[in-house]
N, C-alpha and C positions, 0 to 999 in steps of 0.2 A: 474176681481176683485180678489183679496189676502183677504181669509181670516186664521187669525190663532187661533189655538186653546189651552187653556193654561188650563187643567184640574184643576188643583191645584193653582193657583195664591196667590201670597203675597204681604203685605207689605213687604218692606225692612227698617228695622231701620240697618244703616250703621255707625257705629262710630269709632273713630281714639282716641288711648290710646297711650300714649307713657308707653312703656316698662310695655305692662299688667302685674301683681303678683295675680296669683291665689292666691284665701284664702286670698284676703285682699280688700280693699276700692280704687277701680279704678277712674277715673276721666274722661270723653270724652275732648276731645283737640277742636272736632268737632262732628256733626251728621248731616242726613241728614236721608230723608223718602222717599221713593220710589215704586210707582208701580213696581213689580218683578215676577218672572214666565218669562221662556222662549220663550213662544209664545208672551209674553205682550211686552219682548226686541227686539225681531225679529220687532213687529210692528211696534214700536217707532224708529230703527234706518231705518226700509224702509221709514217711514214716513219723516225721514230726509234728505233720500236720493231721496226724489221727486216721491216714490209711495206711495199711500193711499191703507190702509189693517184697515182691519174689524177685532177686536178683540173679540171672542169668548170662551167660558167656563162658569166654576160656580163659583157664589160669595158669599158670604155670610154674613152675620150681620153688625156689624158697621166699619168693615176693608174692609170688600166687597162694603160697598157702599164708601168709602174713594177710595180704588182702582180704582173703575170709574172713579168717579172724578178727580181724579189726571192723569187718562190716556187721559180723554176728556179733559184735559189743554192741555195737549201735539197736541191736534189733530189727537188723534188718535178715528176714530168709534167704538163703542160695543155696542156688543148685546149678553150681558153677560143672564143668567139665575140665576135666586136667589133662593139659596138653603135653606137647615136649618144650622142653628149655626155660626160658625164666619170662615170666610178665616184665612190664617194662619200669619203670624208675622215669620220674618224669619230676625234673626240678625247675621252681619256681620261685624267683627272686625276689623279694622286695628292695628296692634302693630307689633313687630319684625315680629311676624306672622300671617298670617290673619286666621284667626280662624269663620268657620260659626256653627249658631243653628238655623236648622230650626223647622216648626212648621210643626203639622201633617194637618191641615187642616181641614174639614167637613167632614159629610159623603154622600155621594152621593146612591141616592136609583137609582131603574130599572126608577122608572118615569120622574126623572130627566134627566136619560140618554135617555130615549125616547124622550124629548124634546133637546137635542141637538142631534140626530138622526135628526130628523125633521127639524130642523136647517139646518143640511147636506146633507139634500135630494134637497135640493132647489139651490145648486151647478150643475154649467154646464160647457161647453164645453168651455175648456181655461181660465176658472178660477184655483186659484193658492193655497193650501191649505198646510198650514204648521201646524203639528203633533209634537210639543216638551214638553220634562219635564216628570215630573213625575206621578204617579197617585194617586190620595186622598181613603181615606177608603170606600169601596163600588165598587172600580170598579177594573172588571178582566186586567189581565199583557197582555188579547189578543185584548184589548180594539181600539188598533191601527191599528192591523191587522182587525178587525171586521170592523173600519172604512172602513178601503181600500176596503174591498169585497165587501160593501157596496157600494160604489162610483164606482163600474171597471164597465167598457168600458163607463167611464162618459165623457172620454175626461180631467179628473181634473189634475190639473200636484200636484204632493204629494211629500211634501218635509217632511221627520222624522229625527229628530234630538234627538234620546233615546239611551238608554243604556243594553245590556243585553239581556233581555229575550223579552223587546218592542219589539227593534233594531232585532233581529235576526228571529222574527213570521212574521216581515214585506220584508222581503228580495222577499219570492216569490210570492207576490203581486206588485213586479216589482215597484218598488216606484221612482219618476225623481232624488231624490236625499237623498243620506243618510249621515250624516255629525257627525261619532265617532271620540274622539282625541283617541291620540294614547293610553293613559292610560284605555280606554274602550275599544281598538280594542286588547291590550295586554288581559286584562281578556274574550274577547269575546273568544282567538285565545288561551287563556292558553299558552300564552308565554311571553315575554320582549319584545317590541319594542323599539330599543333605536335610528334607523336611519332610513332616507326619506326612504332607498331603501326595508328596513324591512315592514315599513310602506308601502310601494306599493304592495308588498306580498301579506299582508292580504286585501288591497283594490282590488287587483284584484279577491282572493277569493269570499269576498262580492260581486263582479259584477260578476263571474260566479252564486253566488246562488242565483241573480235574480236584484241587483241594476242596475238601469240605470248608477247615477252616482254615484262616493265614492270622497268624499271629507272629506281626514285626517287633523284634527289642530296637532300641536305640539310644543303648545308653542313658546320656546325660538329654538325649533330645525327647527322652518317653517312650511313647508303645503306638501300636497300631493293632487293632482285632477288625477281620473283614470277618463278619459271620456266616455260616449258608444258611442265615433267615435274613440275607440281604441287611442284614444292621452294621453299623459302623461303628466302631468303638476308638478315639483317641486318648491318650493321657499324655499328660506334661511329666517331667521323671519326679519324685516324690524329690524333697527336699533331704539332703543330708552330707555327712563329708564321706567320700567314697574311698574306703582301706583297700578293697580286695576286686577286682575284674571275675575269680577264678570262681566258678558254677554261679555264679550271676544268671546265667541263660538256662544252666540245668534248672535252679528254684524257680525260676520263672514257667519252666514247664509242669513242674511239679505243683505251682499253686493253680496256673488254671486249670488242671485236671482235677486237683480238690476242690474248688471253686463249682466246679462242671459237675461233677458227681454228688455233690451234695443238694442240691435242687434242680440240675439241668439248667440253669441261666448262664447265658453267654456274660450277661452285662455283671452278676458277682464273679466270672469265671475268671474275665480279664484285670478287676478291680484285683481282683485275689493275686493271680498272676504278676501284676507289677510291683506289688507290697512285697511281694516273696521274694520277686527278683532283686530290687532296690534293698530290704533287709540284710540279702546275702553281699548286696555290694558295700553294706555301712558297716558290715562284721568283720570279722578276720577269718571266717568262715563260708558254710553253706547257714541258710536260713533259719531260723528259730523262731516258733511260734509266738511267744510273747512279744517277736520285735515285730515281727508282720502284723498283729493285732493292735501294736503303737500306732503304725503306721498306715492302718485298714482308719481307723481315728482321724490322726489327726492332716490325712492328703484327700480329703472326702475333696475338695475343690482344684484337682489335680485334673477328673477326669470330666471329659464334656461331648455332647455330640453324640447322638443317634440320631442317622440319615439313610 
């Protein structure tokens, strides 16, 4: 079973302005509302791509209970915990430039997180558990790593997709897969990343200090996959006009774990991984199987290089 965990979940109010003017009386062109949180996107595009994942985290007041709902349309399972106060509302702009505000969340006490403790103890061997996003008021930055030690020699394969100070407490918890773009692996590394080969650099760093695997996004510059069978995986970004930024990284994690589960091959896992993520960036959405399988077609000369 896949479950993921989304600490902090939101609504997304998503809306498209032509030519926002701060300081003055805007107009939406369009809107749309969204369950949002990076564990919740991971769900909903495995869900698309033919696995079923359990969505877990805290919810809270009248957005918390909208968020379920709207994720149990999708088909996606939860087993969410309800917290005190209201999940957050986290709006994202379309105009010349996409512009996000997000909301802070709830607060999370020790008891709640005891009950999602509890939750995670009940994880076994070959279950598949993904760690993303950020964390709400109340809970420590070792919250991920705390997971992990919690879970080790559980057999759980642990996917974290964070930033920072999550991303870097979890490294020597040996985690299956860590998935920083390059603008989070430039501030992890205090330096620029502007190319694959730059970016493999620090991927191979992070798998010396304990990842299994490093799987870099970058955008419009492609991808990067360091394997731990010593393989390298680069791609050029798939060809297309890019609508949306927003869970770009969550499909991208969601295809190479369907990629990875479906035969165990790194080199479909990453291929898979960048269609997914590049898909959700040519939509006005998260991912959709039939545009990932366009695009599994026609970017076969995208990817190259195993060394």
């Amino acid at each position: 079973m896949i479950f993921t965990v989304t600490l902090n979940p939101s609504l997304d109010y998503i809306v498209s302005v032509d030519h926002f003017q701060a300081g003055g009386i805007n107009r939406t062109r369009d809107e749309i509302i969204l369950p949002g949180g990076k564990g919740i996107n991971v769900a909903i595009v495995l869900k698309r791509l033919g696995f079923g994942a359990r969505a877990l985290g805290f919810t809270a007041g009248f957005t918390g209970r909208e968020i379920q709902k709207l994720l149990e349309e999708t088909g996606v399972e939860t087993d969410f915990i309800h917290v005190s106060g209201n999940s957050r509302i986290n709006v994202k702009m379309r105009s010349d430039q996409e512009t996000e505000i997000n909301g802070r969340g709830p607060q999370i006490t020790e008891a709640d997180l005891d009950q999602l403790f509890a939750q995670l103890d009940q994880l076994k061997q070959e279950d598949v558990l993904v760690l993303s996003g950020s964390t709400p008021s109340g809970v420590q930055r070792t919250i991920y790593m705390d997971i992990m030690k919690r879970l080790e020699n559980r057999g759980v394969m642990i996917t974290v997709d964070a930033e920072g100070e999550l991303l870097g407490k979890v490294l020597s918890c040996h985690p299956f897969l860590v998935k920083p773009n390059h603008h989070e692996l430039s501030e992890l590394f205090q330096t620029t990343i502007e190319t694959r080969e730059e970016a493999l650099i620090c991927a191979k760093k992070l798998q010396e200090a304990g990842a299994r695997n490093v799987l870099v996004s970058m955008a419009e510059k492609g991808a990067v996959l360091q394997s731990e069978t010593g393989e390298t995986y680069l791609a050029e970004a798939p060809r297309g006009r890019v609508k949306n930024s927003v869970g770009a990284g969550d499909s991208m994690v969601a295809g190479f774990l369907a990629g990875y589960l479906r035969n165990h091959s790194y080199e479909e896992a990453f291929r898979l991984a960048v269609c997914t993520g590049s898909a959700a960036a040519f939509s006005d959405g998260l991912a959709e199987e039939k545009d990932v399988l366009t695009l599994l077609e026609q970017s076969r000369d995208c990817f190259y290089g195993t060394v």
